[in-house]
N, C-alpha and C positions, 0 to 999 in steps of 0.2 A: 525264567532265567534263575539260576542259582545264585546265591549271594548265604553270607554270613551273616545273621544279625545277633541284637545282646535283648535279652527280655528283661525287661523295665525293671518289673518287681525283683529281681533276685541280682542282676548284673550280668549274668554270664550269657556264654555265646551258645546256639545254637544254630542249626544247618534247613538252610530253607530251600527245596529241589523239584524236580518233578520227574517222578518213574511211573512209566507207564501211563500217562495223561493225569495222573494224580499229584495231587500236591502235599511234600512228605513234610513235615519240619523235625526233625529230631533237636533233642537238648542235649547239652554237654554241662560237665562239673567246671568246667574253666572261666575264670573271671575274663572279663573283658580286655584287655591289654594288647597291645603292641605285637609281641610277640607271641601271645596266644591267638591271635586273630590270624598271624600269619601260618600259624601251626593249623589250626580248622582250614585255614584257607585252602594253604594244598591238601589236605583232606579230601575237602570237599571235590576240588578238582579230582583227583585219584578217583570219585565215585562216579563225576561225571565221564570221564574217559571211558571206566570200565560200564558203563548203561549204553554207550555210543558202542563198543564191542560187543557187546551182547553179555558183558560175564561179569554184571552185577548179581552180589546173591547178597540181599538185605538181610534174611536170618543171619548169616555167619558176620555182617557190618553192626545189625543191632540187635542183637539176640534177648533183650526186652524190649523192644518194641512193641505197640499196640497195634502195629500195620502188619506184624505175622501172619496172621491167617491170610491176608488178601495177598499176600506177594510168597505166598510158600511157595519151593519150588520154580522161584522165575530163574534162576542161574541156568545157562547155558553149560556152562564152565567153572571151576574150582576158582573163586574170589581169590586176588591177590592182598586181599586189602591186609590181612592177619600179617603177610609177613613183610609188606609195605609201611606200613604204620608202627611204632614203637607200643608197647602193649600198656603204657599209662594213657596213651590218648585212647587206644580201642574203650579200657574203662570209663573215661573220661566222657567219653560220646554215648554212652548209652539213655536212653531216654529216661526221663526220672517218671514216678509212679504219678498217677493223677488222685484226688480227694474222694470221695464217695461222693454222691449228688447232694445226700443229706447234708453232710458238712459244708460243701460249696455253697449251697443254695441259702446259708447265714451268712455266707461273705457276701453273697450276690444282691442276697434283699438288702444287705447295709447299705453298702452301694451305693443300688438305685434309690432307696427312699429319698433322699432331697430332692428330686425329682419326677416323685409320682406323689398326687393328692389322696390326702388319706383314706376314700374311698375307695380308689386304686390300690394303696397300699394293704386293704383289709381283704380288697378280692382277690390279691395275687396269696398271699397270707393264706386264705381261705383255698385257694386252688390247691396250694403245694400238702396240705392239712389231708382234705377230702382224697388226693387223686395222684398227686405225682411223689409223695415218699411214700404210700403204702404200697405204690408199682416201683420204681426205682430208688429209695431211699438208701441202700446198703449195697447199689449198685457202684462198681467204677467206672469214672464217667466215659474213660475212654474204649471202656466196654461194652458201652451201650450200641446199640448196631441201629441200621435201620428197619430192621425187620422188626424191632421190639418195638419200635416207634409207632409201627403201621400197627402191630397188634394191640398196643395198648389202644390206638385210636378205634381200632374194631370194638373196642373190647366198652368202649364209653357209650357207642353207637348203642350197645346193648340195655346199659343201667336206663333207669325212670329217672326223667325229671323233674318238675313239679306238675301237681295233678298226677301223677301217676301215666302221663306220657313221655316217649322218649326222647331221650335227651334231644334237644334240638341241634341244627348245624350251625346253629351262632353261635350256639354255650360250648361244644365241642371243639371250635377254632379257635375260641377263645380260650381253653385251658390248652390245645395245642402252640396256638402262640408264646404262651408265656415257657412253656416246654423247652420252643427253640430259641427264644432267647437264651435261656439260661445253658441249653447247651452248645451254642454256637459262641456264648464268650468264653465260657469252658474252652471248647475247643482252639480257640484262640489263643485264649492263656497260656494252654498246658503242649498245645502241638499239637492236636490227634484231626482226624478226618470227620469233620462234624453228620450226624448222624440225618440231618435235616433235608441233604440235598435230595434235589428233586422231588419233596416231598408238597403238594399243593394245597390249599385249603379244601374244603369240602363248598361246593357247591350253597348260596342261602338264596332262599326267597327275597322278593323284591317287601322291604316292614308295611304291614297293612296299613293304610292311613283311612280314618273315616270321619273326614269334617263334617261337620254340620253345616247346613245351609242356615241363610240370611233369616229364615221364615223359624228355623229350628232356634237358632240363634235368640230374637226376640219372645218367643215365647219363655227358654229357660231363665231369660234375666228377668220377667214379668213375674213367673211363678217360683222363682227361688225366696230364698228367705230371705228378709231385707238386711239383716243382718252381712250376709253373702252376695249382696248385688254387685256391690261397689266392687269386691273380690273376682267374681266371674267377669266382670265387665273388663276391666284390668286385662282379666288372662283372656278374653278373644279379642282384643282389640288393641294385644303390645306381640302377642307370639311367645311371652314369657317362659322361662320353664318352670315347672314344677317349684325345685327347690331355690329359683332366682327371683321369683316371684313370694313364697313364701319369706326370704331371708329379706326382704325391702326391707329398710328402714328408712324413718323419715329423711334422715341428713342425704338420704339420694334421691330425695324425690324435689326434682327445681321449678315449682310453681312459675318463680318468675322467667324462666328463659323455657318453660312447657317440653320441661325433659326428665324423663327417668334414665338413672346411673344404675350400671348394674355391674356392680362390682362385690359382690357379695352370695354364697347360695345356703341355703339351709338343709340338711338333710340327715338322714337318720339320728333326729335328735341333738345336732353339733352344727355350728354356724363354721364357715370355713371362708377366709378372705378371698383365695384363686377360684377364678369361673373355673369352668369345667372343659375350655379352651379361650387361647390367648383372644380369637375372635368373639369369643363370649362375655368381654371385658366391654362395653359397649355405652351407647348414648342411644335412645329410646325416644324420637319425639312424639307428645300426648296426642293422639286425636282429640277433637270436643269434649267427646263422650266417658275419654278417658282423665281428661281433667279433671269435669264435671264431677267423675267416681270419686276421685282422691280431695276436692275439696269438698263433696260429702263425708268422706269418710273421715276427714281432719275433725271436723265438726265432731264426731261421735270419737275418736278413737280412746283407747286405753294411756288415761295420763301419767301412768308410770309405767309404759311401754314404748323403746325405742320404735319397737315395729309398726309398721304403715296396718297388717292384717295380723290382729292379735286376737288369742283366745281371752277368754274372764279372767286366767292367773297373769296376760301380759307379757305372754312368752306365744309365739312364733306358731300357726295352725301346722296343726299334725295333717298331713296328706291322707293317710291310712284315713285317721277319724271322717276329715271331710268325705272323702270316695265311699266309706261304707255308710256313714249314718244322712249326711246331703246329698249327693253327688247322685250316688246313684235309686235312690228312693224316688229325688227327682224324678229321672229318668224312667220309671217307672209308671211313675202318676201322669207325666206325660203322655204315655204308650210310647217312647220314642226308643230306639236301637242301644242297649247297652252297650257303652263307649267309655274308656279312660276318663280322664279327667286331663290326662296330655291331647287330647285331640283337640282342645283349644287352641292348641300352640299350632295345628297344624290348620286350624278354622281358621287362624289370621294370614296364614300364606296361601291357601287356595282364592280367600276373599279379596286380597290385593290384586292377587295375578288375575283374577276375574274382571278387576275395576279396572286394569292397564296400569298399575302402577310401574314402574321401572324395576324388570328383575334383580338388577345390582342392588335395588337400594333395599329391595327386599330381605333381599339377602342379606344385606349390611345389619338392616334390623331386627332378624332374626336371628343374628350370631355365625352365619357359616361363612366359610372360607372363600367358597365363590355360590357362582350361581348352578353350579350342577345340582346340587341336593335339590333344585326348585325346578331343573327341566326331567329327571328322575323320579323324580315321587310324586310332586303335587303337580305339574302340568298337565297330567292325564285327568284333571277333576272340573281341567276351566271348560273344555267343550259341554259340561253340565250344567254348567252357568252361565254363559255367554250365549247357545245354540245361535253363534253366528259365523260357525269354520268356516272360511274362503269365502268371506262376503266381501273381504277388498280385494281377492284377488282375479273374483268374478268382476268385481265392479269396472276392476284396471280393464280386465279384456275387451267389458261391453262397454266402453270411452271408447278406446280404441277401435273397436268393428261393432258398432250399434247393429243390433238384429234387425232386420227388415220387419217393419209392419204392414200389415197388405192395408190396399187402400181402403176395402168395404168389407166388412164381417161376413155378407153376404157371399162372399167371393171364396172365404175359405173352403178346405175339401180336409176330409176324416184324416189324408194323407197330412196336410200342412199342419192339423194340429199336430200328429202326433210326433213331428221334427220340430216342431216348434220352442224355444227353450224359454223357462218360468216368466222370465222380463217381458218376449215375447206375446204371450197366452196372457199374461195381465196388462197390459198393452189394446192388445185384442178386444179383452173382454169390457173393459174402459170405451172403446170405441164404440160397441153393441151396445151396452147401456145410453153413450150418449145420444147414438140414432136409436133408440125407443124413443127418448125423451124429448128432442128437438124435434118438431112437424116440417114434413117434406118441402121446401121449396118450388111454389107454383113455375110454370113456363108462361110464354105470354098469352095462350089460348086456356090459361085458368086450370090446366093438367098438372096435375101433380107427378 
């Protein structure tokens, strides 16, 4: 549907339409008013009548427009609009110029930063730095097509990532994302036909996940350092992350009501008050075991260090240091599978979902939103722990239609065992032991 609207930032009106299943906006030099609203208004109608005749010609209505090339040549017929319209409004309507990306793209990050954490705000920073002004920097933005969109994404698929492999399809969406945002508010802003449509993510892998089993589990908290007991115990047995785990401080650890606050994370080097999602703001309650770690480690810790896991200077353990000089040396002397040090976090959600804990509440206490991320990633690990799929749902069946036991072992034939189903066959075999064992029963002439 057509209508008139006024854009925020400037006041004035522009023309919001659709030709040829496309949705146009043009801007106009006229403030907003009364009687300029009425003056675009029939405007606007003048253009829709003439797109219902067939003898719209958008060159000779916006002769700068950014939508030229796509509509060159759609006129049927010589446009009335030139001698329709008073020639200060033809001026007046033409679309105004859009900013280059580079330029936009410092009003853009101003912007959004009160609402991205600063770790976000250093990667988006880092994305535009690396990838998107040395490909469209000094580009305008309403110039940008989508063919340039799709080549620069080819063109990422090409470069090395780390280790000198290619770039992966998470890290490639992920500077595509920030891409379309910044050019679909553009596109909003300024009018133009956003470059992004129909354009999809790239296909990713389902994240490796490699817990540790129960057996793997007690061994590393035996032979870690004792200094690091209390620390690992902590992180398989809360689901903690990384830097939420690291950032503890005492004032959130609640002995007496046996809860960790986790309102706090630490990471590269800088403590930051917002989790890393609003469900990552949390309540933690101790296992035993995990009590037991924190008023061990009360006892020892650093007395001029707010932190619960502190180094000798009293300041917060560095990840890097632990993963290369404990973590994985460990793992080593173990002979056990070289794994993160986040695979803790995923050792306490395969370990619950194996005991029957309540997925919500798993979930709850491991920070996510709901319980998909635990029927997706970690459910595939409980039949490695449990080996007991469809034992209640065998069990329900044989309540309900108990399998026939035959009356004498004797009796069976190669046929019946081999229809016979496991309950059955144990059943059986139960009976054969018990006639070895029990002596035949005389008759009254002393035959057995």
């Amino acid at each position: 549907m057509a209508k008139v609207c006024t854009r925020p930032e400037t006041g004035t009106l522009y023309l919001d339409f659709f030709f040829r299943g496309v949705r146009c906006r043009e801007q106009t030099a006229l403030p907003d008013t009364v009687v300029n609203r009425k003056t675009v208004q029939a405007f606007l109608n003048r253009i829709q009548k003439e797109i219902a005749q067939g003898m719209f010609d958008y060159a000779a209505t916006f002769p700068n427009s950014a939508r030229l090339a796509r509509f060159a040549g759609t006129a049927t017929a010589q446009s009335v609009i030139g001698a329709a319209v008073p020639a200060p409004m033809m001026i007046s309507a033409v679309s105004v110029s859009t900013p280059s990306c580079a330029d936009f793209s410092v009003t853009w990050r101003a912007e959004m930063a009160p609402q991205w954490r600063r770790l976000h705000r250093q990667g988006v920073d880092d994305i535009f730095k690396k990838h998107l002004l040395p490909t469209f920097g000094e580009r305008t933005l309403s110039e940008i097509t989508k063919a340039d969109v799709l080549t620069f994404r080819a063109g990422l698929a090409q470069r090395k990532g780390r280790g000198g492999m290619p770039m992966s399809p998470s890290r490639i969406n992920k500077i595509m994302c920030i891409l379309r945002q910044h050019l679909n508010e553009a596109a909003d802003r300024f009018g133009f036909t956003p470059a992004f449509r129909g354009i999809k993510p790239l296909k990713m892998r389902r994240p490796e996940v490699q817990p540790f089993s129960m057996e793997e589990v007690e061994r590393i908290r035996t032979a870690i350092r004792a200094d690091f007991r209390a620390y690992v115990t902590v992180r398989f047995f809360t689901g903690m992350r990384t830097g939420e785990i690291n950032g503890l401080k005492w004032k959130y650890v609640d002995l007496e009501h046996g809860l960790i606050l986790v309102r706090e994370t630490f990471t590269d080097g800088e403590a930051e008050e917002n989790a890393k999602t609003e469900q990552s703001i949390r309540d933690i309650p101790m296992l035993p075991m995990v009590r037991e770690a924190l008023e061990e480690q009360k006892k020892v810790r650093h007395q001029d260090s707010e932190y619960v896991f502190a180094n000798a200077n009293g300041a917060p353990i560095d990840a890097h240091n632990f993963a290369n000089r404990v973590w994985y040396p460990l793992l080593r002397y173990l002979e056990l599978e070289k794994r993160r040090p986040y695979q803790t976090r995923h050792t306490t959600a395969t370990l619950m979902l194996a005991s029957g804990e309540n997925p919500e509440w798993i979930a709850k206490l491991m920070g996510h939103a709901n319980t998909q991320m635990l029927f997706t990633v970690y459910s595939r690990f409980v039949p490695n722990l449990t080996r007991e799929d469809g034992r209640a749902i065998t069990g329900f069946i044989n309540s309900r239609n108990p399998p026939p036991v035959p009356a004498s072992h004797s009796e069976l034939t190669q046929k019946q065992i081999e229809t016979m189903d496991a309950d059955a066959l144990r059943q059986a075999l139960k009976a054969a032991l018990l006639a070895q064992k029990t002596p035949p029963k005389e008759n009254s002439h002393g035959i057995a």
